[in-house]
Backbone as JSON Lines, residues from 0, in Angstrom:
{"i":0,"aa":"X","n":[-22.77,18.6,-51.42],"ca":[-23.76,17.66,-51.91],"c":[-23.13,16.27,-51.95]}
{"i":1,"aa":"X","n":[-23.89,15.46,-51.41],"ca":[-23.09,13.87,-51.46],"c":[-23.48,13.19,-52.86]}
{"i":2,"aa":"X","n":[-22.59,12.27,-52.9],"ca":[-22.66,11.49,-54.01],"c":[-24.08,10.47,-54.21]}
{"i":3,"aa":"X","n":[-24.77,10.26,-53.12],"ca":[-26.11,9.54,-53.27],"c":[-26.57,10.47,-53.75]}
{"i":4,"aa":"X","n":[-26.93,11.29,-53.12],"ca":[-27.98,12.79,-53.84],"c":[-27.5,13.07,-55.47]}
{"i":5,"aa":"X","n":[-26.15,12.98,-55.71],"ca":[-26.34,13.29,-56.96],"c":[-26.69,11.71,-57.76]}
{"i":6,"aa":"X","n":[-26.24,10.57,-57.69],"ca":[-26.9,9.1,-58.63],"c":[-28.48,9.26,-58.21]}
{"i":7,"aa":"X","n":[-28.78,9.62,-57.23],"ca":[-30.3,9.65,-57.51],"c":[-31.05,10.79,-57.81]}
{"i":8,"aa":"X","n":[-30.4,12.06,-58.48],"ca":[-30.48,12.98,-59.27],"c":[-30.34,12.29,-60.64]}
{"i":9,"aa":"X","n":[-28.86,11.79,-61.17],"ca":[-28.89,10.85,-61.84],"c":[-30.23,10.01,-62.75]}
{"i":10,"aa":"X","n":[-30.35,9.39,-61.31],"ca":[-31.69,8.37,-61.79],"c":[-33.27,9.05,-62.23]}
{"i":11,"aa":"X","n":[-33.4,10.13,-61.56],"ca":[-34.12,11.2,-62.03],"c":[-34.58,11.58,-63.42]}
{"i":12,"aa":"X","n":[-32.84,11.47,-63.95],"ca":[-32.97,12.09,-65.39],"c":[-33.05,11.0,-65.82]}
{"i":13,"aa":"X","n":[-32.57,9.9,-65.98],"ca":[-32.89,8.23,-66.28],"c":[-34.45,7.98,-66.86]}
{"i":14,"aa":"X","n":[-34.89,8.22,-65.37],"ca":[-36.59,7.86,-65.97],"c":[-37.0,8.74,-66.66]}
{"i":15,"aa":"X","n":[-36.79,10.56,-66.38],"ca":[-37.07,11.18,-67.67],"c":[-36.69,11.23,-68.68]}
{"i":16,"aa":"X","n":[-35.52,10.37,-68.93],"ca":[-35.05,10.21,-70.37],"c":[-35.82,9.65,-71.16]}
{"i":17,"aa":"X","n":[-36.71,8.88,-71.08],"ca":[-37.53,8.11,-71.65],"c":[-38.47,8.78,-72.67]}
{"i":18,"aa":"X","n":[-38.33,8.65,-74.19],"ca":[-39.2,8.85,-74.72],"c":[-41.1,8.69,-74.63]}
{"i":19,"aa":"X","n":[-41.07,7.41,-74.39],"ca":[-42.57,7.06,-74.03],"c":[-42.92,7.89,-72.41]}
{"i":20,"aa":"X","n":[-42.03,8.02,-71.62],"ca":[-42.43,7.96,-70.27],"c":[-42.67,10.28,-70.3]}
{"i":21,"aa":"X","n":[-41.8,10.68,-71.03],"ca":[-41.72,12.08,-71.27],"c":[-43.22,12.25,-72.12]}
{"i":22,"aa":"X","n":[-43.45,11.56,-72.96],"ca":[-45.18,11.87,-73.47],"c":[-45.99,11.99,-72.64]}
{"i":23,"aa":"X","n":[-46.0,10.77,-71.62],"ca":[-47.0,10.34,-70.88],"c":[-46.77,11.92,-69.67]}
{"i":24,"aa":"X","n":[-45.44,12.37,-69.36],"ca":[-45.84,13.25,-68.55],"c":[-46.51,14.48,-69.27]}
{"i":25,"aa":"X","n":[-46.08,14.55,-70.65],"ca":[-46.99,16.03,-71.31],"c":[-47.99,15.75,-71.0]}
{"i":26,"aa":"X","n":[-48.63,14.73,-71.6],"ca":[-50.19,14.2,-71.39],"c":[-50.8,14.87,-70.27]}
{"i":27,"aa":"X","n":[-49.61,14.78,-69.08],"ca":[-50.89,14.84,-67.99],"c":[-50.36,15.75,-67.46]}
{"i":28,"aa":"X","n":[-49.56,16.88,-67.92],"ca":[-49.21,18.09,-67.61],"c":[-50.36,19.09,-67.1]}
{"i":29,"aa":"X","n":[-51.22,18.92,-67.79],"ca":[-52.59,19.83,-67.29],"c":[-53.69,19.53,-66.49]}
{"i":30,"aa":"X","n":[-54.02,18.64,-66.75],"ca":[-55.04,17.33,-65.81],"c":[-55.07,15.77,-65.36]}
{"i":31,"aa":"X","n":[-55.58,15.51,-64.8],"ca":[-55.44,14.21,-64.41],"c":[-56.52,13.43,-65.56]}
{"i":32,"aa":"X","n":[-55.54,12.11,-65.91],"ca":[-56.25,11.19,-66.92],"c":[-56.43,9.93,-66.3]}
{"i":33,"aa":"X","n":[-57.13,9.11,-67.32],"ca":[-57.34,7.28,-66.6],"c":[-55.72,6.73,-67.93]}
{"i":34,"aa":"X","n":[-56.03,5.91,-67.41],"ca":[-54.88,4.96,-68.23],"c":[-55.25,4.99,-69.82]}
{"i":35,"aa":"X","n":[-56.59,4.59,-69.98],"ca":[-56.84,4.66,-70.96],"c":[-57.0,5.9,-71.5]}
{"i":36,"aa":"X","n":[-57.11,6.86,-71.19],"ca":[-56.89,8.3,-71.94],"c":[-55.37,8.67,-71.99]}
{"i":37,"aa":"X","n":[-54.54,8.11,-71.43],"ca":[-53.02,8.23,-71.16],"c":[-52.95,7.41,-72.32]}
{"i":38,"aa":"X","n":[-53.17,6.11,-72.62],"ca":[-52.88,5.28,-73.89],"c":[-53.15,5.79,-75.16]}
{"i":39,"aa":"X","n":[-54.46,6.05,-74.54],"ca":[-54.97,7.0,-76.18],"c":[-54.09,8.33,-76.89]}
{"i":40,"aa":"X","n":[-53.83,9.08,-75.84],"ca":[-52.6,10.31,-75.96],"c":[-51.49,10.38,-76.71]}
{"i":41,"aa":"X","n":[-50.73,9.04,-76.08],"ca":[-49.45,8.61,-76.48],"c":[-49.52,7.91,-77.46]}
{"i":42,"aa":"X","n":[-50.35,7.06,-77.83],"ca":[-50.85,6.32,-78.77],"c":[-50.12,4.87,-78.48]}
{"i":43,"aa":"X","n":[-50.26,4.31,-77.53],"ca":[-49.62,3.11,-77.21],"c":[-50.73,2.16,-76.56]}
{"i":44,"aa":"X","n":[-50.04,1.18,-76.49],"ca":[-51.07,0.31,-75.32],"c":[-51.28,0.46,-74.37]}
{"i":45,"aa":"X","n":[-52.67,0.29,-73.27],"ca":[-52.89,-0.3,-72.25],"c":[-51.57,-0.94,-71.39]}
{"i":46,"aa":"X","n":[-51.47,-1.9,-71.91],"ca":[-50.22,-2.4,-71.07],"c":[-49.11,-1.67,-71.07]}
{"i":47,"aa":"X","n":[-48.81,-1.17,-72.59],"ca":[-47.26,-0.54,-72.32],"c":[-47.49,1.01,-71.45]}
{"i":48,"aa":"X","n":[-48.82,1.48,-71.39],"ca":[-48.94,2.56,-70.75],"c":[-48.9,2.54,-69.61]}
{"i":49,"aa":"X","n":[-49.61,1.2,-68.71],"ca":[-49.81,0.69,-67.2],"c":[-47.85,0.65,-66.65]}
{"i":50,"aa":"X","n":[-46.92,-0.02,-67.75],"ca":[-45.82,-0.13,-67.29],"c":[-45.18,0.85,-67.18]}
{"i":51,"aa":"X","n":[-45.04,1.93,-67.77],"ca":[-44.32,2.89,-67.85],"c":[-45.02,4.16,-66.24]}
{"i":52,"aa":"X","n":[-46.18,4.01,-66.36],"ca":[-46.89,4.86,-65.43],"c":[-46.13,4.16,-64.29]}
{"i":53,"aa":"X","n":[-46.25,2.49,-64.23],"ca":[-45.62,2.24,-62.81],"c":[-44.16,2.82,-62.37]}
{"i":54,"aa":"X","n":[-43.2,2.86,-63.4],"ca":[-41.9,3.36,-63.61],"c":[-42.05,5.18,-62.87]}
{"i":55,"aa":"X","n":[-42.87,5.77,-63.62],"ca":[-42.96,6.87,-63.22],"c":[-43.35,7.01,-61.71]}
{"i":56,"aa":"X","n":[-44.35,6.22,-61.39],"ca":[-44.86,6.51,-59.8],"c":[-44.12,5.93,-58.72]}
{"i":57,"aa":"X","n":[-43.14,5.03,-59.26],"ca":[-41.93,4.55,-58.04],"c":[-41.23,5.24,-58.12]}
{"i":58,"aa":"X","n":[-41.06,6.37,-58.74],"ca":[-39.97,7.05,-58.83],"c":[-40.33,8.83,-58.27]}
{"i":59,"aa":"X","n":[-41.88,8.57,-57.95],"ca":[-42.47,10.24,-57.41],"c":[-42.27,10.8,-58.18]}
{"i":60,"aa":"X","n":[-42.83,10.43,-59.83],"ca":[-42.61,11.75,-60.62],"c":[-44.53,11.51,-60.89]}
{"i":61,"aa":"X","n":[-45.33,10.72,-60.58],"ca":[-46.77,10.92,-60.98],"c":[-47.34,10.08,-59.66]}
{"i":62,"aa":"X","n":[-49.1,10.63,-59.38],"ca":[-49.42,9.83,-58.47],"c":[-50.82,9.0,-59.04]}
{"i":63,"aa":"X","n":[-51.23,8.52,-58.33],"ca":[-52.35,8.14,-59.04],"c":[-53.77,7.69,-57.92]}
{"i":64,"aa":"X","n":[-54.88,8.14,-58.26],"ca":[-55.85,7.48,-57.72],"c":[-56.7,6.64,-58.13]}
{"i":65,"aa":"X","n":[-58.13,6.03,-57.6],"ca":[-58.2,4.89,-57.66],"c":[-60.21,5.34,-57.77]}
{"i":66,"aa":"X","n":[-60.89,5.76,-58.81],"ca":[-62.27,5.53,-58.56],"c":[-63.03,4.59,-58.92]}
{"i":67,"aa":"X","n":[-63.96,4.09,-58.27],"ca":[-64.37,2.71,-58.61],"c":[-63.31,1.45,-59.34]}
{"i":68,"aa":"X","n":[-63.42,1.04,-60.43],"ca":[-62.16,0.4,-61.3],"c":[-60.92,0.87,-62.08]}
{"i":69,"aa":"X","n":[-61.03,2.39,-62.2],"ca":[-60.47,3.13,-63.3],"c":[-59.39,4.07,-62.47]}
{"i":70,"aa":"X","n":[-57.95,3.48,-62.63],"ca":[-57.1,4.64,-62.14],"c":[-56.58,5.63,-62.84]}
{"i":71,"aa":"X","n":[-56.88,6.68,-62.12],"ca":[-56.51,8.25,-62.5],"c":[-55.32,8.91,-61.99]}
{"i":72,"aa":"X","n":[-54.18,9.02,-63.04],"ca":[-53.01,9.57,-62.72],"c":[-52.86,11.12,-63.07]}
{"i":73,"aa":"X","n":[-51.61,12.07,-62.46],"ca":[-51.72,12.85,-62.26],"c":[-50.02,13.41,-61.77]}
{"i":74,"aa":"X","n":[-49.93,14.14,-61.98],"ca":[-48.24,15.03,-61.82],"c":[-48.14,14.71,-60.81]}
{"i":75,"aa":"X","n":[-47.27,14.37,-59.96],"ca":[-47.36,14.23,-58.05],"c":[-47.19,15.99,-57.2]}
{"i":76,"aa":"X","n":[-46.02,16.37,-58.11],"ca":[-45.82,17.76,-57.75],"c":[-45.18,19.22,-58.89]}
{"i":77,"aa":"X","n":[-44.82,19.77,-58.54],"ca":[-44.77,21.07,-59.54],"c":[-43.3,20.73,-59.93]}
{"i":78,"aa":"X","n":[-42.23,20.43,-58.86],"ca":[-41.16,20.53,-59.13],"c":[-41.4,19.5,-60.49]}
{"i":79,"aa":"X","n":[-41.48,18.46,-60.99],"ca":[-41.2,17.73,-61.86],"c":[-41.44,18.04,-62.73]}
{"i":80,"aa":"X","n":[-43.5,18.78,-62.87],"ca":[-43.55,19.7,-63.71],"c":[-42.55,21.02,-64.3]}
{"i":81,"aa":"X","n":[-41.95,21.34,-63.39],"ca":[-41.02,22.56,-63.73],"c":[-39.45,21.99,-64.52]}
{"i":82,"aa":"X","n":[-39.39,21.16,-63.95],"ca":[-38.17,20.29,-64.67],"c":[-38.83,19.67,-66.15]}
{"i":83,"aa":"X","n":[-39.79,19.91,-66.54],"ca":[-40.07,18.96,-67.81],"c":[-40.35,20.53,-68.75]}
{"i":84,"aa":"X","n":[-41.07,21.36,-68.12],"ca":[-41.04,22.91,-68.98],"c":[-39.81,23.48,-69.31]}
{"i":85,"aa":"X","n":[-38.86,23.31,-67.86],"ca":[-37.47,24.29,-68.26],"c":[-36.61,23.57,-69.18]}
{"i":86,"aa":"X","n":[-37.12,22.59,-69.65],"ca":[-36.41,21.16,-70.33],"c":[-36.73,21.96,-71.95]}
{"i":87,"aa":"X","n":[-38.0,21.65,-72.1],"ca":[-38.94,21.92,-72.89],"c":[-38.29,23.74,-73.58]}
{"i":88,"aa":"X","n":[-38.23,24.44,-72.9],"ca":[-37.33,25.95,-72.88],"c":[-36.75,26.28,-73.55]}
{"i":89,"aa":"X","n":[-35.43,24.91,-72.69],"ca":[-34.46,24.9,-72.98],"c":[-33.96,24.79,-74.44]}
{"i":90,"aa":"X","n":[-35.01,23.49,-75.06],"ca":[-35.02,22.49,-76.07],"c":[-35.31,23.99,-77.17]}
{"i":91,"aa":"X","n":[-36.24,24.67,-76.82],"ca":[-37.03,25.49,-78.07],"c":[-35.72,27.01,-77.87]}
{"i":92,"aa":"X","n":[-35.48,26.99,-77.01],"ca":[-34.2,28.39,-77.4],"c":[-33.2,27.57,-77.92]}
{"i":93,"aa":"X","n":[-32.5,26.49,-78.13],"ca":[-31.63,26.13,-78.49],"c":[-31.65,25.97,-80.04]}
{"i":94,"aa":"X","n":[-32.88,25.81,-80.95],"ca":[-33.65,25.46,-82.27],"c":[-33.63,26.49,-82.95]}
């Protein structure tokens, strides 16, 4: 395994380290939301929710679409999902 592959493994856990940004993926662990139901969830702002979502989607951990005015985000794929459960697992056998 080369050393890029692992800093951007690294960076991986970086953005999931994030308290705010780890809510926002429970949130939408099951379905796809608008921003504003993502804000409402986490209980944060609009804006601080729009920033953090962008963080997440440059990074291919969420995707998002676009109906009429209102974008709707959404897990991009399972693996990330599976990395945030076995996390989650992990966290509750260790307690």
């Amino acid at each position: 395994m080369s050393v890029e592959f692992v800093k951007e493994t690294a960076e991986l856990f970086k953005v999931l380290g994030d308290f705010t940004r780890l809510k926002i993926v429970n949130s939408l662990k099951e379905k796809e939301l608008s921003v504003r139901q993502i804000s409402e969830a986490v209980e944060i702002s609009q804006s601080l929710t729009s920033h953090q979502l962008k963080k997440l989607k440059d990074y291919g951990i969420v995707k998002s679409r676009k109906e009429g005015i209102t974008n709707y985000y959404s897990i991009k794929d399972n693996h990330v999902l599976e990395i945030y459960l076995n996390a989650l697992e992990h966290v509750s056998e260790c307690n």
